[in-house]
C-alpha positions as protocol buffer text, in pm:
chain_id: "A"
residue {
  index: 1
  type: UNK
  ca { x: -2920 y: -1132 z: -715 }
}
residue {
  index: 2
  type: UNK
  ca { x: -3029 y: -890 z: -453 }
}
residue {
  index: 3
  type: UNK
  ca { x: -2693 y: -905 z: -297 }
}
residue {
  index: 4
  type: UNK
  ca { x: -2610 y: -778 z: -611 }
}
residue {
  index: 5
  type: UNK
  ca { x: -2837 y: -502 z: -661 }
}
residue {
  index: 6
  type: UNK
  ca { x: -2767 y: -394 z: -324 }
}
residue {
  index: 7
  type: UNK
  ca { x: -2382 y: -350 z: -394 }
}
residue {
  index: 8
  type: UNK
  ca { x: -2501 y: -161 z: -726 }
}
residue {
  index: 9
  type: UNK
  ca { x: -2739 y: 36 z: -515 }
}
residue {
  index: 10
  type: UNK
  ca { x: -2473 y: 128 z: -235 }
}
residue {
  index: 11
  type: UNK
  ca { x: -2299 y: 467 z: -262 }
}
residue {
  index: 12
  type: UNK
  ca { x: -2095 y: 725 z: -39 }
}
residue {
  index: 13
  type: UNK
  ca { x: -2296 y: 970 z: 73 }
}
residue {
  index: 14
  type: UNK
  ca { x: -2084 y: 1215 z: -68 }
}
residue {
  index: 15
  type: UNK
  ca { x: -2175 y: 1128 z: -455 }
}
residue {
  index: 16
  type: UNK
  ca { x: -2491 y: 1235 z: -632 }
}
residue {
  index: 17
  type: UNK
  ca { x: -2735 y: 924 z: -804 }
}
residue {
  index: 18
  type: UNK
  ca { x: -2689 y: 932 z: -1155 }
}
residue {
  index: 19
  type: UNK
  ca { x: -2984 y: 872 z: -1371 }
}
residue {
  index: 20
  type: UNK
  ca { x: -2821 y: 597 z: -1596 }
}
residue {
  index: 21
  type: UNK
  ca { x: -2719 y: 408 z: -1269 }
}
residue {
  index: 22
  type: UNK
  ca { x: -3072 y: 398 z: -1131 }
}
residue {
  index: 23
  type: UNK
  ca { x: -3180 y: 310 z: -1525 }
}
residue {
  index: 24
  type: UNK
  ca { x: -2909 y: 39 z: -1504 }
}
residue {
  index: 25
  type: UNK
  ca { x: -3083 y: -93 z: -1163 }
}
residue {
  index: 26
  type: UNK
  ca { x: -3407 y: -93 z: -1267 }
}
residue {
  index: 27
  type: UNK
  ca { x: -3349 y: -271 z: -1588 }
}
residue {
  index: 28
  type: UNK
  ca { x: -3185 y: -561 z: -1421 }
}
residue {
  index: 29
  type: UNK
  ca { x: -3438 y: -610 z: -1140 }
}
residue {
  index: 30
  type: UNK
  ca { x: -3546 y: -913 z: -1155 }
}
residue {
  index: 31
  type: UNK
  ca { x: -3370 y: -1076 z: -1450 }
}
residue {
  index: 32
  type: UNK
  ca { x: -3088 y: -1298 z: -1384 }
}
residue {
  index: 33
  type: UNK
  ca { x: -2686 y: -1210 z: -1439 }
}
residue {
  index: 34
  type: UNK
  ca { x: -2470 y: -1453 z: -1575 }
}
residue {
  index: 35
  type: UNK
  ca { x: -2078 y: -1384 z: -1496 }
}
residue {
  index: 36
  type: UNK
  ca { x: -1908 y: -1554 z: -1729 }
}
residue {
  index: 37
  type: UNK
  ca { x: -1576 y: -1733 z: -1634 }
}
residue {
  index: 38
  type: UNK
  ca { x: -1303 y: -1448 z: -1616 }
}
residue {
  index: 39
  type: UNK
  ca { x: -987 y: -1691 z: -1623 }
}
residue {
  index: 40
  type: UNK
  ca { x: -932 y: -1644 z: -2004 }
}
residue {
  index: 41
  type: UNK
  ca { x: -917 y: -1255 z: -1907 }
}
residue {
  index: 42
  type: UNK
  ca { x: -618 y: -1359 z: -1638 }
}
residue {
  index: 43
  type: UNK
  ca { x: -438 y: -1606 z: -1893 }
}
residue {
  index: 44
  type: UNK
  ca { x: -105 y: -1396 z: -1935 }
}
residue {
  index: 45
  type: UNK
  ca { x: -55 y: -1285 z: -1580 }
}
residue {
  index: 46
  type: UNK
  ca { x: 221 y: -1465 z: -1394 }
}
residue {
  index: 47
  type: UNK
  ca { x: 82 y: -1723 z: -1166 }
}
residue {
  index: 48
  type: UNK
  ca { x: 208 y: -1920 z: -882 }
}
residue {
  index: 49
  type: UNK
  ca { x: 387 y: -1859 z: -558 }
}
residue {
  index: 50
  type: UNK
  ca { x: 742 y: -1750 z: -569 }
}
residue {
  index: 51
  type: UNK
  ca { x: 1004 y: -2086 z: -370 }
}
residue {
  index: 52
  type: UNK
  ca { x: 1116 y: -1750 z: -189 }
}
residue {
  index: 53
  type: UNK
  ca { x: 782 y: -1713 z: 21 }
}
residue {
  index: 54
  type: UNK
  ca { x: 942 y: -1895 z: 335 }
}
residue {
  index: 55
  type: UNK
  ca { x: 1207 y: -1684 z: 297 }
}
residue {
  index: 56
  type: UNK
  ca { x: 1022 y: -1396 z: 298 }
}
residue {
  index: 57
  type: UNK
  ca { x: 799 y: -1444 z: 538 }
}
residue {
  index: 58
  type: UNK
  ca { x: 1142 y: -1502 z: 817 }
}
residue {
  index: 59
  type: UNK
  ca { x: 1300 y: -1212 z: 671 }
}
residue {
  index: 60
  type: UNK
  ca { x: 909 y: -984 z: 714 }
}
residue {
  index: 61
  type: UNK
  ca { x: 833 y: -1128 z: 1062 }
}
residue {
  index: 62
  type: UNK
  ca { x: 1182 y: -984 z: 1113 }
}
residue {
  index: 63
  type: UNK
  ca { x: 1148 y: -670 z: 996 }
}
residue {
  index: 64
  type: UNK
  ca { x: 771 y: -621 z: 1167 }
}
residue {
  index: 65
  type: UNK
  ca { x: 922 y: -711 z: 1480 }
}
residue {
  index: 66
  type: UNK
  ca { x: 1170 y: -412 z: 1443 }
}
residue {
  index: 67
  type: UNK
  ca { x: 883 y: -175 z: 1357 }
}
residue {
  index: 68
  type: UNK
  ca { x: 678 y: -272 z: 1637 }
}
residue {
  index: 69
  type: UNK
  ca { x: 906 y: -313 z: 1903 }
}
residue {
  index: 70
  type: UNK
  ca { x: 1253 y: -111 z: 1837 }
}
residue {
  index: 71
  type: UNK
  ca { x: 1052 y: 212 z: 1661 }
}
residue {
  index: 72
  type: UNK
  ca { x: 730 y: 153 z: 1798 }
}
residue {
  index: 73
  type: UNK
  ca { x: 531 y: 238 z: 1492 }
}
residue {
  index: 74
  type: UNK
  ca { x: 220 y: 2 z: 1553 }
}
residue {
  index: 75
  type: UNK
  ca { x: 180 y: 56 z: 1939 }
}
residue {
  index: 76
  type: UNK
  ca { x: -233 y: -33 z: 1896 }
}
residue {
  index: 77
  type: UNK
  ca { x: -265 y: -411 z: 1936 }
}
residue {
  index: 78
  type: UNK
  ca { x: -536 y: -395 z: 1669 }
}
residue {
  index: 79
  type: UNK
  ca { x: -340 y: -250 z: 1439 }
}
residue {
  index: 80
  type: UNK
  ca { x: -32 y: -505 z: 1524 }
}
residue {
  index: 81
  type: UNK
  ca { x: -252 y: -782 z: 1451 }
}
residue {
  index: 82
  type: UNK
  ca { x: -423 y: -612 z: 1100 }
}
residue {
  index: 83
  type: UNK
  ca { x: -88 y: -610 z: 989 }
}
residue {
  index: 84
  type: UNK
  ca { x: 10 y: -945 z: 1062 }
}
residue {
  index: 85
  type: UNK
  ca { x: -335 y: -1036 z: 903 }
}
residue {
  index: 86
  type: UNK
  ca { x: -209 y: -871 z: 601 }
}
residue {
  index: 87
  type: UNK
  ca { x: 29 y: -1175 z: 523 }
}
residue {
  index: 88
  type: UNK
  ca { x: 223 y: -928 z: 322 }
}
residue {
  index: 89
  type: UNK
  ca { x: 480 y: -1215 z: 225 }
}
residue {
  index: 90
  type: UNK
  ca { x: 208 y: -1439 z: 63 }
}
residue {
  index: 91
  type: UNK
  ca { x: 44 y: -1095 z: -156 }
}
residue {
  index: 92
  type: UNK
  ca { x: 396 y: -1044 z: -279 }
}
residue {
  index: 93
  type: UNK
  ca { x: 487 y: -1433 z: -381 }
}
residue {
  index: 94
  type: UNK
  ca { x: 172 y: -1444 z: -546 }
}
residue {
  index: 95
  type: UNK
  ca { x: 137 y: -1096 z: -696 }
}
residue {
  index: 96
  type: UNK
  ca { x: 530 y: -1111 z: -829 }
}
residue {
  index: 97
  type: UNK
  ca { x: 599 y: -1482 z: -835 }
}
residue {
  index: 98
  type: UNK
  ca { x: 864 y: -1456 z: -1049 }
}
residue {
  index: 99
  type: UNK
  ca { x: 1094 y: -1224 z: -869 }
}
residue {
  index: 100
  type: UNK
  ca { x: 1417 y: -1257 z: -764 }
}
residue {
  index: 101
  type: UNK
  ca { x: 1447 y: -1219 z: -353 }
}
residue {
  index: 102
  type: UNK
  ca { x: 1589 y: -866 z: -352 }
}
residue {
  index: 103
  type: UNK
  ca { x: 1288 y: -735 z: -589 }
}
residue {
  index: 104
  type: UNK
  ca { x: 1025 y: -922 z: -356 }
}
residue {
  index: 105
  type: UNK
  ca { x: 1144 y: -849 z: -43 }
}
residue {
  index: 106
  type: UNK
  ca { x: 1170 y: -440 z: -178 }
}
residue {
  index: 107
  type: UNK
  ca { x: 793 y: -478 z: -315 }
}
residue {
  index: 108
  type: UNK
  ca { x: 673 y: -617 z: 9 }
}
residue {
  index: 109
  type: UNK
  ca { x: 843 y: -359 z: 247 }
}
residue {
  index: 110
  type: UNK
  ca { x: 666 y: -115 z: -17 }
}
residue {
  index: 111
  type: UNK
  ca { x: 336 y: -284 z: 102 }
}
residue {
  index: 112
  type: UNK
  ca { x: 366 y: -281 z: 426 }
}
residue {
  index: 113
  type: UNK
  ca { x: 453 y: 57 z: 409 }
}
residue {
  index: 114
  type: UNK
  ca { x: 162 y: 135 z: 191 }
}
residue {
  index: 115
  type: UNK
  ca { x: -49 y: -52 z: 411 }
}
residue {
  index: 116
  type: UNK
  ca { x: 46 y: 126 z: 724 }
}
residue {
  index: 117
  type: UNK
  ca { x: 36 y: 472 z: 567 }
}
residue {
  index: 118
  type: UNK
  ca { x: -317 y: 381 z: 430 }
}
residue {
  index: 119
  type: UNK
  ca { x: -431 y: 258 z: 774 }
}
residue {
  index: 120
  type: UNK
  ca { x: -309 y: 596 z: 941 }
}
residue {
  index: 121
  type: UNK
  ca { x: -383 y: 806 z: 715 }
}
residue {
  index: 122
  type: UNK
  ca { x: -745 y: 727 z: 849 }
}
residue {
  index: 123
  type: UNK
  ca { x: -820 y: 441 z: 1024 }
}
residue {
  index: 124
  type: UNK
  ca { x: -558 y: 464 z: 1325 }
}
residue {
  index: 125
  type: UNK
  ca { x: -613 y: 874 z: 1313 }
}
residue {
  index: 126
  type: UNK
  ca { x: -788 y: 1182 z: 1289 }
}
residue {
  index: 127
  type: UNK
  ca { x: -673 y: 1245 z: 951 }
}
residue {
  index: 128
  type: UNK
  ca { x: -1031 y: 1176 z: 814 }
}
residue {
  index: 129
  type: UNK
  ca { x: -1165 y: 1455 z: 1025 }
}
residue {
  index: 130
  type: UNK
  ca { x: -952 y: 1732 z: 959 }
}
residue {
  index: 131
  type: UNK
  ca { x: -849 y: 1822 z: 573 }
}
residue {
  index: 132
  type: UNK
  ca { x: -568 y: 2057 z: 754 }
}
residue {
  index: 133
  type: UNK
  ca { x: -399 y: 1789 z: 888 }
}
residue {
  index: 134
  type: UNK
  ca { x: -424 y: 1546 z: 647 }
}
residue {
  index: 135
  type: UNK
  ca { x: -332 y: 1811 z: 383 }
}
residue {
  index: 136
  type: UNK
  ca { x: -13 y: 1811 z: 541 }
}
residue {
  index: 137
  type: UNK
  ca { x: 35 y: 1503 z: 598 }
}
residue {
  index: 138
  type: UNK
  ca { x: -12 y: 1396 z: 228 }
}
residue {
  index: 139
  type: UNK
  ca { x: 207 y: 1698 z: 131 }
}
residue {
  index: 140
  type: UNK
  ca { x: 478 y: 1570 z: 408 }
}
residue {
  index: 141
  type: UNK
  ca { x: 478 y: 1209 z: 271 }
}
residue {
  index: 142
  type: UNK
  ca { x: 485 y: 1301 z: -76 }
}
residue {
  index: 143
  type: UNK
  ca { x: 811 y: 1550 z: -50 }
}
residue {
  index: 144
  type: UNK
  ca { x: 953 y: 1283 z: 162 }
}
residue {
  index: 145
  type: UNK
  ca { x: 916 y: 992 z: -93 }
}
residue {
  index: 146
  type: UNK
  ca { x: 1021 y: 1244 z: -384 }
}
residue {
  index: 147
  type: UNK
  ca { x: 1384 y: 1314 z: -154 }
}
residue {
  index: 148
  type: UNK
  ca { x: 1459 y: 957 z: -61 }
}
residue {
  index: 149
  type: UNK
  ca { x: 1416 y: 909 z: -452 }
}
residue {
  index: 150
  type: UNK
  ca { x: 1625 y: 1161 z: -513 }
}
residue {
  index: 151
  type: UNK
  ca { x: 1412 y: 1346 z: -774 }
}
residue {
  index: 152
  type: UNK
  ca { x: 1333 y: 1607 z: -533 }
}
residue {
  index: 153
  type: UNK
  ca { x: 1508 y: 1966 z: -609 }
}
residue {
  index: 154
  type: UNK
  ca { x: 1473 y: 2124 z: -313 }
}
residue {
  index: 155
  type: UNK
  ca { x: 1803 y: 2111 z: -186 }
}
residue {
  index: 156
  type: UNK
  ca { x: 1738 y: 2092 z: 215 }
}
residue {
  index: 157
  type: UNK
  ca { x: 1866 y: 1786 z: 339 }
}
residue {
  index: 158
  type: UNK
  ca { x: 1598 y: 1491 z: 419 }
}
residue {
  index: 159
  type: UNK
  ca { x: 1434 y: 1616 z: 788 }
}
residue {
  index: 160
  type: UNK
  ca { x: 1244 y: 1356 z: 956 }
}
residue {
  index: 161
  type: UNK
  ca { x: 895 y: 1333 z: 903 }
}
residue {
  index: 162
  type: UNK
  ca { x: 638 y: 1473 z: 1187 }
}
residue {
  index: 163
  type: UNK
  ca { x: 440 y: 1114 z: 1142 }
}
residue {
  index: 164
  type: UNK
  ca { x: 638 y: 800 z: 1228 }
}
residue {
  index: 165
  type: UNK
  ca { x: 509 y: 652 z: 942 }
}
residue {
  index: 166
  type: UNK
  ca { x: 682 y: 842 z: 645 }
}
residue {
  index: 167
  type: UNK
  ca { x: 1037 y: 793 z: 691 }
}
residue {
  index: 168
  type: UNK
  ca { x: 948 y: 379 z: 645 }
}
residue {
  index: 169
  type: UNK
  ca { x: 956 y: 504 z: 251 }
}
residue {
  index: 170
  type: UNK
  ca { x: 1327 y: 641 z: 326 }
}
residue {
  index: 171
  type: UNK
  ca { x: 1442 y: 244 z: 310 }
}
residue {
  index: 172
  type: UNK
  ca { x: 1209 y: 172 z: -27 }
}
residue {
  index: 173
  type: UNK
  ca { x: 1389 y: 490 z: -189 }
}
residue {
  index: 174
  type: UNK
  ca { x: 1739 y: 399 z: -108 }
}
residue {
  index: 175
  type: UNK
  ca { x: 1604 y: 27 z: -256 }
}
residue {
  index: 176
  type: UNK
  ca { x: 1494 y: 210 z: -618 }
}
residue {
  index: 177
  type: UNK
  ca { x: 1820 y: 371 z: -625 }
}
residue {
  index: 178
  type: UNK
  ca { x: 2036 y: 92 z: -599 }
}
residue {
  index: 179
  type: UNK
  ca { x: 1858 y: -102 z: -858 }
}
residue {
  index: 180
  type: UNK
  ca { x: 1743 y: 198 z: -1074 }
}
residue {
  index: 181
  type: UNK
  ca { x: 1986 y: 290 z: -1372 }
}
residue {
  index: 182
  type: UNK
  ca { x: 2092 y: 622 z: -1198 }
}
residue {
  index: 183
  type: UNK
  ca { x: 2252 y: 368 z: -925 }
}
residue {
  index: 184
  type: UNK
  ca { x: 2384 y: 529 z: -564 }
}
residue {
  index: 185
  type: UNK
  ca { x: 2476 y: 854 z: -793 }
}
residue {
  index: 186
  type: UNK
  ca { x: 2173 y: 991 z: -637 }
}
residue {
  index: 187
  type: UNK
  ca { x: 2155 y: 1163 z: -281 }
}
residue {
  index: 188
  type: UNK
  ca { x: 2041 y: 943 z: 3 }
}
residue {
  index: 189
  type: UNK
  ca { x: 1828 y: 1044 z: 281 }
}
residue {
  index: 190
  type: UNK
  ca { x: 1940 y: 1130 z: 632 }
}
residue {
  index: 191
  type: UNK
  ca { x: 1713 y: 907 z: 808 }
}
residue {
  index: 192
  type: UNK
  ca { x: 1579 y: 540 z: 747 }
}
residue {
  index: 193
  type: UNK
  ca { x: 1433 y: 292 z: 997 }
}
C-alpha cells in the first residue's frame, strides 16, 4: 500500500498538486485497495505469439546489424545493448499475433524506429536541454515522415535529415505505400537506409 501511495504521490516537478489528488490520497491512507482481476477487461484482444517470431527475430538481428554497423546509427554501446534489450521481435508477435510476416516485420521496423527516435530525442542527446533544437528536430522528423508518406505538399524533393535517425522512417513510408490503397502511385523518397 505505501508503494502505492507513493506512485500516487509522485509527480514531475513541472505540474502543480491538485486539490482532488491530495483529497484522493488522503482518503485512501490507510485503507486497503483491492484490484480486481483485469483479464475480463483484455478478453477480445488478440492473444498469443505470432509462428513468425523466429522469423522475425533472424530477419531484426539482421536489420540491427545494418544500422549499427553499415550506418552507424547506435555508435554508444549502451544504447546498442538497450536496443537489443528491447526484443522488438517478441513486442510485435505478441502485440500483432495475428499478422501476416510482411505486416509484422513493417510494425516492428516502425518500433525500432520509434524506439530509437524516442531514445534520442532525449536520452542519447541534448534535445531535453534545448527547446531550439529539439523544436527542430520534431519539426524535421515530422515533414520527413509526412514526404516519405507522400501526403506532404511541399513539392521539394525528400533531403536527408540533419539527425541520422529520421530517414529510418523513409523505409516505414515506402512500406505504407505499398500496402496502402493509393499503392506506389505516390512519390517515394530520395533516401532510405
Amino acid at each position: 500500500m505505501s508503494a502505492i501511495l507513493s506512485i500516487l504521490r509522485w509527480r514531475p516537478w513541472f505540474l502543480q498538486e491538485s486539490d482532488s489528488r491530495q483529497n484522493l490520497l488522503e482518503s485512501l491512507q490507510g485503507r486497503s485497495v483491492n484490484i480486481p482481476d483485469l483479464q475480463s477487461l483484455f478478453r477480445e484482444w488478440p492473444q498469443g505469439v505470432s509462428p513468425e517470431l523466429g522469423r522475425l527475430e533472424n530477419d531484426i538481428n539482421e536489420k540491427l546489424k545494418i544500422l549499427t554497423q553499415h550506418l552507424r546509427l547506435f555508435p554508444e554501446v549502451k544504447r546498442r545493448e538497450k536496443m537489443k534489450a528491447a526484443d522488438t521481435a517478441l513486442f510485435s508477435a505478441t502485440w500483432w499475433p495475428y499478422a501476416d510476416f510482411e505486416a509484422l516485420r513493417t510494425v516492428t521496423y516502425l518500433s525500432i524506429r520509434l524506439f530509437a527516435w524516442d531514445d534520442d530525442s532525449c536520452e542519447f542527446s541534448t534535445l531535453c536541454t534545448d527547446i531550439v533544437k529539439a523544436t527542430e528536430f520534431r519539426s524535421e522528423t515530422i515533414n520527413y515522415i509526412n514526404k516519405s508518406l507522400g501526403i506532404s505538399y511541399d513539392p521539394k524533393p525528400v533531403e536527408t535529415p540533419s539527425n541520422a535517425i529520421i530517414p529510418m522512417f523513409g523505409e516505414i513510408g515506402e512500406r505504407f505505400r505499398q500496402s496502402s490503397s493509393l499503392g506506389n502511385s505516390l512519390p517515394t523518397s530520395s533516401y532510405f537506409p
